[in-house]
Each structure stands twice: as structure tokens, then as C-alpha cells.
PAZAPA-4460 file (N, C-alpha, C; in steps of 0.05 Angstrom, whole numbers, plus 32768, in hexadecimal, padded with zeros to 4 digits):
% residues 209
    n_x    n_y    n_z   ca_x   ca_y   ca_z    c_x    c_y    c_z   seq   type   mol
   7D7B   7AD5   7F25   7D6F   7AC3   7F39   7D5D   7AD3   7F4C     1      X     A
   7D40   7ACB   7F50   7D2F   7ADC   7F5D   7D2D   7ACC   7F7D     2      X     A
   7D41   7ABA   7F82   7D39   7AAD   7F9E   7D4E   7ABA   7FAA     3      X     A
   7D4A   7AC2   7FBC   7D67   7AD1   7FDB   7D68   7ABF   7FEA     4      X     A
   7D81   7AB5   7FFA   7D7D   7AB1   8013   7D98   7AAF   8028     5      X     A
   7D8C   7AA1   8044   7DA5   7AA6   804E   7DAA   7A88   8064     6      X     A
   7DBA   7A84   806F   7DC3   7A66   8083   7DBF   7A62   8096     7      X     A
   7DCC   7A72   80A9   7DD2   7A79   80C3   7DC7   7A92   80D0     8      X     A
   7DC0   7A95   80EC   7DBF   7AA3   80F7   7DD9   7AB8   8100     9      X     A
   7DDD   7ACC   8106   7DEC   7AE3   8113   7DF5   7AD5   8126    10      X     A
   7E14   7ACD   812B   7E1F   7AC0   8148   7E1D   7AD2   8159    11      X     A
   7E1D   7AE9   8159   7E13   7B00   816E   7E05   7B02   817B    12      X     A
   7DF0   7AFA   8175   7DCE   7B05   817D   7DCD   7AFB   819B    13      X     A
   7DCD   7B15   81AF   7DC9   7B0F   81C5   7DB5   7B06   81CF    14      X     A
   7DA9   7AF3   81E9   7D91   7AEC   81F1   7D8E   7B03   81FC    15      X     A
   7D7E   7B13   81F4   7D75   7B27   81FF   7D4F   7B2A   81F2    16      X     A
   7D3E   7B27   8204   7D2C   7B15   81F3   7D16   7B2E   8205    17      X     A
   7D0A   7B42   81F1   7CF2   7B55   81F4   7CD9   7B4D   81EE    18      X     A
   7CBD   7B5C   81F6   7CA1   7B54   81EE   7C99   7B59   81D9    19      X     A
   7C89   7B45   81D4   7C81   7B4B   81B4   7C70   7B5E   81A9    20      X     A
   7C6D   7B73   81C5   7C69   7B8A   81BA   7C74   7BA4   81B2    21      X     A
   7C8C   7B9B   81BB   7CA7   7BA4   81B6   7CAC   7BA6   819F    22      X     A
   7CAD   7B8C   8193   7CB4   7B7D   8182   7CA6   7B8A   8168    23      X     A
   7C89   7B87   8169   7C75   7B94   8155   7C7D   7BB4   8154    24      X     A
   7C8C   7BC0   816E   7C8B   7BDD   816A   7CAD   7BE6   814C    25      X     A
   7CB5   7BCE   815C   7CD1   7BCE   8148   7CC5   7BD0   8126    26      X     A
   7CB7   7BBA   8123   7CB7   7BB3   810F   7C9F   7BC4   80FD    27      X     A
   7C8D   7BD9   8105   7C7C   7BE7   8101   7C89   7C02   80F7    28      X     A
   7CA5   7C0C   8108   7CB8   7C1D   8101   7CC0   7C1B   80E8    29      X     A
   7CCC   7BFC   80E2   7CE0   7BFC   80D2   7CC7   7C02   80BD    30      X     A
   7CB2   7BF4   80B5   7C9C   7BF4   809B   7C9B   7C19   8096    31      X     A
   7C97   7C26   80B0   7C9A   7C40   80AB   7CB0   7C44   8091    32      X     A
   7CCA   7C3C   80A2   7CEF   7C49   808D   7CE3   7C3D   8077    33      X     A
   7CD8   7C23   8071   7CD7   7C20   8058   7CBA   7C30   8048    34      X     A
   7CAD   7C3A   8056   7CA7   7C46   8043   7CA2   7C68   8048    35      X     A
   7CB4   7C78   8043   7CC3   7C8C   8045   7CB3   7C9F   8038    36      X     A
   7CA9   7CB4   802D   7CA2   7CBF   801F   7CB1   7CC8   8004    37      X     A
   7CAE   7CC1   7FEF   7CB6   7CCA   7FD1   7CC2   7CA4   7FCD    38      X     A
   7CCA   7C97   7FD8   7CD9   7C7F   7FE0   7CEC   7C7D   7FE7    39      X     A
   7CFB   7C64   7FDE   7D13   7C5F   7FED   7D21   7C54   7FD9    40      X     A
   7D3E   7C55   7FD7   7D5D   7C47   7FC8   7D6C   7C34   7FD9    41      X     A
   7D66   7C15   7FCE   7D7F   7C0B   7FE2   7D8F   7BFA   7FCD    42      X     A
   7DA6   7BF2   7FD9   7DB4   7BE5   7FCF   7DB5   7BCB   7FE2    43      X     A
   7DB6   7BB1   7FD6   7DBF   7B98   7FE1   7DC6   7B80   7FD6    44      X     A
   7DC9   7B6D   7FE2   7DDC   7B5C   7FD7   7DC2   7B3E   7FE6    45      X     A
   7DBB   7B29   7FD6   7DA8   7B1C   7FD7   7DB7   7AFD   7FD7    46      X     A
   7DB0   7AEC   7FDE   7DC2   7AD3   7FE7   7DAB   7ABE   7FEB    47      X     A
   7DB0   7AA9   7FDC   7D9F   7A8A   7FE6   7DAB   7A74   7FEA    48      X     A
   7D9E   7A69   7FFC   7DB3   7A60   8007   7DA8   7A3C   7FFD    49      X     A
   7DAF   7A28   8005   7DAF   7A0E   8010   7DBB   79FB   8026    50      X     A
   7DA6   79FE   8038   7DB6   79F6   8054   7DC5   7A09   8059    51      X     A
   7DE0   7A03   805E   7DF3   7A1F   8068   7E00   7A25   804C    52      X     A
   7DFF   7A1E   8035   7E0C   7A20   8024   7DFE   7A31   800F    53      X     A
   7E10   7A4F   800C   7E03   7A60   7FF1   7DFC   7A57   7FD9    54      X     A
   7DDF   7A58   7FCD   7DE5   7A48   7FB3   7DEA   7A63   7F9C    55      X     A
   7DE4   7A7A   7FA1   7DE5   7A8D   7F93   7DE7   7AA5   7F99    56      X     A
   7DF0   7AC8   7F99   7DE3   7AD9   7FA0   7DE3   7AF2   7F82    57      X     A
   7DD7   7B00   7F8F   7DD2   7B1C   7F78   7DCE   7B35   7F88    58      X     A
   7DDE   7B49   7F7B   7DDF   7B66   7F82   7DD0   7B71   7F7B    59      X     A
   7DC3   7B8D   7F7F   7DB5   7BA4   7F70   7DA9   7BB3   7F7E    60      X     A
   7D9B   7BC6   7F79   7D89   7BD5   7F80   7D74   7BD9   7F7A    61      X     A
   7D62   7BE0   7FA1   7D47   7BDC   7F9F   7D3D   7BF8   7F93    62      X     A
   7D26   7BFE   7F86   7D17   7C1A   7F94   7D01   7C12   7F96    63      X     A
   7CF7   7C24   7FA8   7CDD   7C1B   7FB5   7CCD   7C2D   7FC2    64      X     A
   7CAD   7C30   7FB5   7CA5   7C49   7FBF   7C86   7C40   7FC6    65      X     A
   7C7A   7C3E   7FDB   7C63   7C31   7FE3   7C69   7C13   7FDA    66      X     A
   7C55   7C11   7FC9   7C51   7BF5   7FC4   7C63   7BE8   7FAC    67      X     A
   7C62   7BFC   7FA2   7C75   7BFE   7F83   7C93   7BF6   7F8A    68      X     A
   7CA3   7BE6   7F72   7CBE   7BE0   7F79   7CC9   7BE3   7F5A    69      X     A
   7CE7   7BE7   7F58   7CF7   7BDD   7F46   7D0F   7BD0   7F53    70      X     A
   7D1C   7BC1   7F4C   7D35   7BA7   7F4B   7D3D   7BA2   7F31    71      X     A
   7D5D   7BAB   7F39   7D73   7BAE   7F2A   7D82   7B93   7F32    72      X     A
   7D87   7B84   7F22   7DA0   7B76   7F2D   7DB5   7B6B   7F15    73      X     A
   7DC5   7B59   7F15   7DCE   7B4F   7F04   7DC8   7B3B   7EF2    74      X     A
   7DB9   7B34   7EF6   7DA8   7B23   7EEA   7D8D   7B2F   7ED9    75      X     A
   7D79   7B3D   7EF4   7D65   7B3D   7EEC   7D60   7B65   7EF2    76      X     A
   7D41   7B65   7EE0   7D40   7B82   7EE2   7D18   7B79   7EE6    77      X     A
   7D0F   7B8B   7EFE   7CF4   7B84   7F04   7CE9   7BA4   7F06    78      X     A
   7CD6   7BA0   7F02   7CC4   7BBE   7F09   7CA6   7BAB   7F12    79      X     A
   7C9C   7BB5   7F26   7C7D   7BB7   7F2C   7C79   7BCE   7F39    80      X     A
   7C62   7BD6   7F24   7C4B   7BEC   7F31   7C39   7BE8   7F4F    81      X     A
   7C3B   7BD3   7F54   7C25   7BD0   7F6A   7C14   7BC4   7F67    82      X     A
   7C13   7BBC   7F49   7BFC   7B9F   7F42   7C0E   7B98   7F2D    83      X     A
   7C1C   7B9C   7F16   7C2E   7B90   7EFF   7C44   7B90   7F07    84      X     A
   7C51   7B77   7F01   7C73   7B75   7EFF   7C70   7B61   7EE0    85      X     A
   7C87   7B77   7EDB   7C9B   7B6C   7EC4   7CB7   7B69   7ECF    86      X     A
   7CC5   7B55   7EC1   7CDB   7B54   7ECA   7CED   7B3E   7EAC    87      X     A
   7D00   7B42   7EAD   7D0D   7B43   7E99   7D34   7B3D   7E9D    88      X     A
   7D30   7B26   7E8E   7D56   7B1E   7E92   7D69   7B31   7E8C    89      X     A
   7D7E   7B43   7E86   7D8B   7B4C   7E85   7D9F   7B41   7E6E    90      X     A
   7D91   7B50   7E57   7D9C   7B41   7E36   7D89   7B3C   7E2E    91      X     A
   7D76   7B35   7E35   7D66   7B25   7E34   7D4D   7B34   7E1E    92      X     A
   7D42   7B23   7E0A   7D2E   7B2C   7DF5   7D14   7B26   7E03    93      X     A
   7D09   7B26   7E17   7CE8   7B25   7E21   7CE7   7B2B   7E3B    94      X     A
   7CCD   7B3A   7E44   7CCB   7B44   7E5C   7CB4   7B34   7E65    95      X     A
   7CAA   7B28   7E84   7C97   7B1A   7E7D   7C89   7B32   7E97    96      X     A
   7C6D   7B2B   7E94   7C5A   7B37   7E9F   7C44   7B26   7EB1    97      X     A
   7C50   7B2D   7ED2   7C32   7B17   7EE1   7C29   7B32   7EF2    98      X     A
   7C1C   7B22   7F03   7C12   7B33   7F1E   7C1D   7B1D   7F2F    99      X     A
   7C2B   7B26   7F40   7C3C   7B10   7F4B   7C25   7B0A   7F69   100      X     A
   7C33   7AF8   7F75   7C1E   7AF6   7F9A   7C35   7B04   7FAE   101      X     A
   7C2F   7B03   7FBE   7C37   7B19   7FCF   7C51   7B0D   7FDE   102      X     A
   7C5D   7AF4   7FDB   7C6D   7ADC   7FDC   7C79   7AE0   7FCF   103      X     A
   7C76   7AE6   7FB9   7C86   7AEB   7F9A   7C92   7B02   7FA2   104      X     A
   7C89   7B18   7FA6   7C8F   7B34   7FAB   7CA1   7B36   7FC2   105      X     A
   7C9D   7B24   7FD6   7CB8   7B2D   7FF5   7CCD   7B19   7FE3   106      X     A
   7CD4   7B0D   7FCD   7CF1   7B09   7FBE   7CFE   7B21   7FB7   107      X     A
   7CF2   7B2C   7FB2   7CF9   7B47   7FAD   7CF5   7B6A   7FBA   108      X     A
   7CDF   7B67   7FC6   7CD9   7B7A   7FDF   7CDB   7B77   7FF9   109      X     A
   7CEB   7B78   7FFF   7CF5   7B82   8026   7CDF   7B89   802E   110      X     A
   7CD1   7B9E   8024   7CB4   7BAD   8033   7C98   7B98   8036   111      X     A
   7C99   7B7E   801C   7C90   7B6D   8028   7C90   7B5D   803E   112      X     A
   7CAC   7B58   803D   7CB1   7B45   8055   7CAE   7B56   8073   113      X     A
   7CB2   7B66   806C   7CA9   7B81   8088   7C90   7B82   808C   114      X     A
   7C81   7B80   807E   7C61   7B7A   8083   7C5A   7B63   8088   115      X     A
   7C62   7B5B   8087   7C58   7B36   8081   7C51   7B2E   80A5   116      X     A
   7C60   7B3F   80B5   7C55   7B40   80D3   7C34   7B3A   80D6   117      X     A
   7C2F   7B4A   80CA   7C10   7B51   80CD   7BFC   7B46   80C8   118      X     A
   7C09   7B2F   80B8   7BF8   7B16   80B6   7BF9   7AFD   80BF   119      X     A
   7BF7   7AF1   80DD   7BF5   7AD3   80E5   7C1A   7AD3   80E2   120      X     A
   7C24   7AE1   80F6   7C3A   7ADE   8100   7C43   7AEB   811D   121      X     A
   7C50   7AD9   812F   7C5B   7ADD   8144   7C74   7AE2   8144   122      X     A
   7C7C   7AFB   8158   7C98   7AFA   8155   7C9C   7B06   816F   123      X     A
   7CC4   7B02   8171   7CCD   7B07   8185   7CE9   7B18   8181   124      X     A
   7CEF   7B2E   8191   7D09   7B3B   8187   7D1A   7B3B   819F   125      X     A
   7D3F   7B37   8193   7D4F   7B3D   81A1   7D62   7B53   8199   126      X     A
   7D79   7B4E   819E   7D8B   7B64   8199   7DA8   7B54   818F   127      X     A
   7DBB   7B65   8173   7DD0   7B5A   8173   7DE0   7B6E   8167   128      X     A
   7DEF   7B69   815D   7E06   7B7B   8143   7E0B   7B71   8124   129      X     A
   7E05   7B88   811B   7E06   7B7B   80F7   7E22   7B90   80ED   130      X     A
   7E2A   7B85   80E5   7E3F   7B9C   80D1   7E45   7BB5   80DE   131      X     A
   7E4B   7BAC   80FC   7E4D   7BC4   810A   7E3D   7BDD   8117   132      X     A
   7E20   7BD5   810F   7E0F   7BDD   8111   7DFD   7BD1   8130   133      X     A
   7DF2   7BE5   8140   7DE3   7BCA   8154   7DC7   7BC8   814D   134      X     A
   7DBC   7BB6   814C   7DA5   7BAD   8145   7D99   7BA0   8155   135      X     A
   7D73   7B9A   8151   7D66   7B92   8158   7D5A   7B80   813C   136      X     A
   7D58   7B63   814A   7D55   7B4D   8136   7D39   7B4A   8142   137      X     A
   7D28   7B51   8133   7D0E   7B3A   8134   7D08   7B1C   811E   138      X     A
   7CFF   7B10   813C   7CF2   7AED   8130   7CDB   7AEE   8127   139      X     A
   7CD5   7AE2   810F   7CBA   7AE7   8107   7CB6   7AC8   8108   140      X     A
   7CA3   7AB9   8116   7C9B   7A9F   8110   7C79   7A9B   8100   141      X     A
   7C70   7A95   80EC   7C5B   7A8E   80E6   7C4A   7A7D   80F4   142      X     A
   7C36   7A8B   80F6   7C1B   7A81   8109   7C13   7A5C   80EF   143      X     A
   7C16   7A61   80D8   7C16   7A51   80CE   7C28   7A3F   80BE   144      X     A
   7C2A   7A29   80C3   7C4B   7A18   80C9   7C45   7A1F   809E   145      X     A
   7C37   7A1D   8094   7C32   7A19   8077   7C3B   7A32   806C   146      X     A
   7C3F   7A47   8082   7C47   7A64   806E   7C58   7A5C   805E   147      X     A
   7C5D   7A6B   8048   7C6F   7A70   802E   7C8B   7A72   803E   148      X     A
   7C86   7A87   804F   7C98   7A8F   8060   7C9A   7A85   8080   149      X     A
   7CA3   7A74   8086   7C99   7A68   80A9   7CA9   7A7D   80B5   150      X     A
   7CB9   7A85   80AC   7CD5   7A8E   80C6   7CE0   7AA5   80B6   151      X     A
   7CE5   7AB7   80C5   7CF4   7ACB   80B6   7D07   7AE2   80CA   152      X     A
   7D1E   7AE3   80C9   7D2C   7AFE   80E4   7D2C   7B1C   80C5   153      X     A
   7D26   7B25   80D6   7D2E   7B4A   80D3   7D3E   7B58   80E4   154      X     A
   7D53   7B64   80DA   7D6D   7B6A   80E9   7D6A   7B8D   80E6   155      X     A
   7D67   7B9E   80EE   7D5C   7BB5   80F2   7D72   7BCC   810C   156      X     A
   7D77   7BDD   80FA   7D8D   7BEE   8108   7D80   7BFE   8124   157      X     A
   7D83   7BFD   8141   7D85   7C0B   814C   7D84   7C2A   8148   158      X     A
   7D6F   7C39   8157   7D6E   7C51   814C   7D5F   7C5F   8133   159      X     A
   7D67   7C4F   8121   7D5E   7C5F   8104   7D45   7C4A   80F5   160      X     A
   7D46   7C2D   810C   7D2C   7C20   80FA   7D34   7C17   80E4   161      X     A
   7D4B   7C19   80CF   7D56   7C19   80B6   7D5D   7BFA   80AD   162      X     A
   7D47   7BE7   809F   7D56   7BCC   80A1   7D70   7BCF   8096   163      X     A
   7D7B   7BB7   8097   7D8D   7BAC   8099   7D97   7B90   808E   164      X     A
   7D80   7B79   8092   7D7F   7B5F   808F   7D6E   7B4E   8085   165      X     A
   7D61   7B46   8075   7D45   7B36   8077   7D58   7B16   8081   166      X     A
   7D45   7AFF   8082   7D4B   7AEA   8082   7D33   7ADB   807D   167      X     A
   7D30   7ACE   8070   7D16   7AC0   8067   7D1B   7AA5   8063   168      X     A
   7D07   7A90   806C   7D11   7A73   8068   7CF3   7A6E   805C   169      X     A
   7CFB   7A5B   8044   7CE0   7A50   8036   7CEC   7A37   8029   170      X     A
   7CDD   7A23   8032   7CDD   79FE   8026   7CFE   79FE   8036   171      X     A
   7D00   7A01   8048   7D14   79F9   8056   7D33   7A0D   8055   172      X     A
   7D34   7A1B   8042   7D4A   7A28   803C   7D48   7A45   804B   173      X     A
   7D5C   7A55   8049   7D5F   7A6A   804C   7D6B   7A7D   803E   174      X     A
   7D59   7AA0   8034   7D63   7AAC   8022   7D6E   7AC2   8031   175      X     A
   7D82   7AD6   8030   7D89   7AE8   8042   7D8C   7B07   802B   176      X     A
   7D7E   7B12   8034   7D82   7B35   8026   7D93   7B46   8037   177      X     A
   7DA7   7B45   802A   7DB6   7B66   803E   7DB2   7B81   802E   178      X     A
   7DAD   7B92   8047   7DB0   7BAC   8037   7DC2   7BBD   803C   179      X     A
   7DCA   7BC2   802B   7DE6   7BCA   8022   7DF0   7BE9   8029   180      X     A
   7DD8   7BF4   801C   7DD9   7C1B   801F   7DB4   7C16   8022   181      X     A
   7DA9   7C33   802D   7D95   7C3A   8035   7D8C   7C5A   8030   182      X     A
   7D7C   7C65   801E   7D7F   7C81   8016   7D5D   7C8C   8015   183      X     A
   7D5D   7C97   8020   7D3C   7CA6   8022   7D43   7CBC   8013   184      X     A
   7D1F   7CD6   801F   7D2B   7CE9   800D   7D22   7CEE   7FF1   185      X     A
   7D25   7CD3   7FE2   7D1E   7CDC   7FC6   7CFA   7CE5   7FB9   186      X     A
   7CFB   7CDE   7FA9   7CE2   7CEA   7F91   7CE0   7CDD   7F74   187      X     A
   7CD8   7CBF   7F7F   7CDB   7CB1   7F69   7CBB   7CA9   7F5C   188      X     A
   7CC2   7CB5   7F3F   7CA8   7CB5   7F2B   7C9F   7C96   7F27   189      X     A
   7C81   7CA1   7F29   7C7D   7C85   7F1B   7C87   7C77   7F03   190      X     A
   7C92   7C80   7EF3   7C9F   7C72   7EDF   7CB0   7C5E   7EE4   191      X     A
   7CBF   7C5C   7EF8   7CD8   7C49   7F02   7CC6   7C36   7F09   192      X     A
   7CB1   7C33   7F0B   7CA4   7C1A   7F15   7C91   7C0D   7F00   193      X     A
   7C97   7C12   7EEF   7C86   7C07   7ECF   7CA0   7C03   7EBC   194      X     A
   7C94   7BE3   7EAB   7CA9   7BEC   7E99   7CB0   7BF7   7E7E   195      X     A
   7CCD   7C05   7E77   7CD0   7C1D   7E6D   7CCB   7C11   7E53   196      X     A
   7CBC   7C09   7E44   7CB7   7BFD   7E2E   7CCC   7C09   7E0E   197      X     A
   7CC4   7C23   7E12   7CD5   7C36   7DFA   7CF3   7C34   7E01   198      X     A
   7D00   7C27   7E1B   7D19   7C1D   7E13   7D27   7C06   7E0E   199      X     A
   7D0C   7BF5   7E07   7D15   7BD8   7E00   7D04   7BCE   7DE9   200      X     A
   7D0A   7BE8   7DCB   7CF3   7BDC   7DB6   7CF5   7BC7   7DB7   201      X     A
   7D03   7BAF   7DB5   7D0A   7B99   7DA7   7D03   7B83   7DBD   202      X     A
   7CF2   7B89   7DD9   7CF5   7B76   7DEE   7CD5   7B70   7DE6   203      X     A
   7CCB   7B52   7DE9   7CBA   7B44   7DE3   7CA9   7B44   7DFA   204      X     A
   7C91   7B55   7E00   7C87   7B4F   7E21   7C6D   7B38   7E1C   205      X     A
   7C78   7B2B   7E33   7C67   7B0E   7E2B   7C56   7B16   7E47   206      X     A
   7C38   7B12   7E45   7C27   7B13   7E4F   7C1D   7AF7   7E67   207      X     A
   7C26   7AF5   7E83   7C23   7AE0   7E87   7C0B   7ADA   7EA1   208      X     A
   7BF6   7AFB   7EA1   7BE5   7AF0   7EAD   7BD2   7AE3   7EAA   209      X     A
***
């Protein structure tokens, strides 16, 4: 399942209500952590919701190095270079091939939805506690009621910039991404971000741009 999401807000989240230039400085940090030099490893756990009610979630791991991603999960296995994604069921005999929109891509990239500031959105940040962690939540509201995305919180660790949370609401619902573990540091080849064709003679890649 490629949709995340989440219900509710954090009963924590104090009114504690900073400028939105504040706000932009938070969230300009965090785009930094995510994009790290060599990339980044996370682990998380993905959830969609309906109304308050989960309709699904999925585990795995991200990597992610500029623009480029791979996603691991139980279900599904994705690679994009930064213009191709393939992605492929898990058992599964065919890989299919688009160029996804950039909407498509924050289902699966955090670092989208961390950018996504920068285009015709207002926001506002407070402060709360996640998993023990203290954090600074930024509100992201869309300048345009029609975004893909109208609304979205980012839950972001105190200190280290290190997310923590996406929350994304689209056609009324809410998808929620936690992140689980967080690991810089690495030196990941471009190969992890294409797919490995020579280990799936038998997978059928269907061409679907």
C-alpha cells in the first residue's frame, strides 16, 4: 500500500506559538539532516488512516540520497533515480516503470514533504513531546485550498533537526509517517537507486510512461 497516514493530532502540543520565521528556520534545518552527505537510512512505520480510524500501515526502510530514494517495505520494493521509479510487489512477476509527480514522490519521500514548504505554503510552529523526545511541530497550511496536500504537521527533534513525524492530509484523510531510527554518515552508490534488473531475470518491466 503506497498511501500513509495518520488521525489525530499530538494531545501534547503546547500553545506555544513562534514566527514564521522561526518556523522556516526550523524547517530549512531539517531539509539540511535530510540531505546529509553520502545519504541517509531510516526506518519507519507508515499508517492511513480514515477519519480517526487506521485503514492500513507498512514498515521498512527509507534510503535516500539527494533526490534519489529506495523503499523497502512489506509489501512493496521502489527505487527512483531522480527521474525513474520502478516499483514492484513483493512476489511479484512485473516491475512497472513511471516518472512519478512530485505528489506521488512525498508517499514515499519525507524529503519531499520537507520541501514542499517552498512552494505556496504558510506555516506556523509550536512545541511538544514525541516518544520522549521534545520537539518542535511545524503547521504547514496551503496557500491553495486545491493543494494535493492542504495541511500537513512535521514533528522534528529539538537540537538535532532530526525528523521524526510527517502528517499529511489529502481528500480529507490523514496519512502519518513515523520515523523509527535515523542514520547519516553513509556512502550510498548509485546503484541502490535503479532497479537491480540481474536479480530479477524473470520480472516483467512494464513500461508505463
Amino acid at each position: 500500500m503506497r498511501k500513509y497516514i495518520l488521525s489525530f493530532l499530538i494531545a501534547s502540543l503546547m500553545p506555544f506559538t513562534v514566527s514564521a520565521q522561526s518556523a522556516r528556520n526550523i524547517l530549512d534545518s531539517t531539509a539540511a539532516r535530510l540531505s546529509a552527505p553520502g545519504g541517509i537510512k531510516a526506518q519507519f512505520k507508515a499508517t492511513q488512516f480514515n477519519g480517526t480510524s487506521a485503514e492500513g500501515n507498512a514498515t521498512g526502510t527509507l534510503l535516500l540520497r539527494g533526490r534519489a530514494y529506495q523503499v523497502t517495505t512489506n509489501e512493496l520494493l521502489t527505487w527512483y533515480d531522480g527521474t525513474t521509479q520502478w516499483s514492484m510487489m513483493r512476489g511479484g512477476d512485473e516491475v512497472n516503470v513511471t516518472t512519478p509527480s512530485e505528489a506521488e514522490q512525498a508517499q514515499l519521500n519525507p524529503a519531499t514533504l520537507i520541501n514542499i514548504y517552498k512552494k505556496g505554503y504558510k506555516y506556523t510552529l509550536n512545541k511538544s513531546t514525541l516518544r520522549g523526545h521534545k520537539t518542535f511541530v511545524v503547521h504547514l497550511i496551503a496557500k491553495n485550498k486545491k493543494a494535493y496536500y492542504p495541511e500537513i504537521f512535521i514533528d522534528v527533534e529539538q537540537g538535532t533537526y532530526t525528523p521524526l513525524c510527517f502528517r499529511a492530509k489529502h481528500d480529507g484523510n490523514w496519512m502519518r509517517l513515523s520515523v523509527l531510527s535515523f542514520t547519516t554518515g553513509l556512502d550510498l552508490p548509485a546503484s541502490e537507486f535503479t532497479f537491480p534488473a540481474k536479480d530479477y531475470p524473470n520480472v516483467e518491466v512494464i513500461d508505463l510512461r
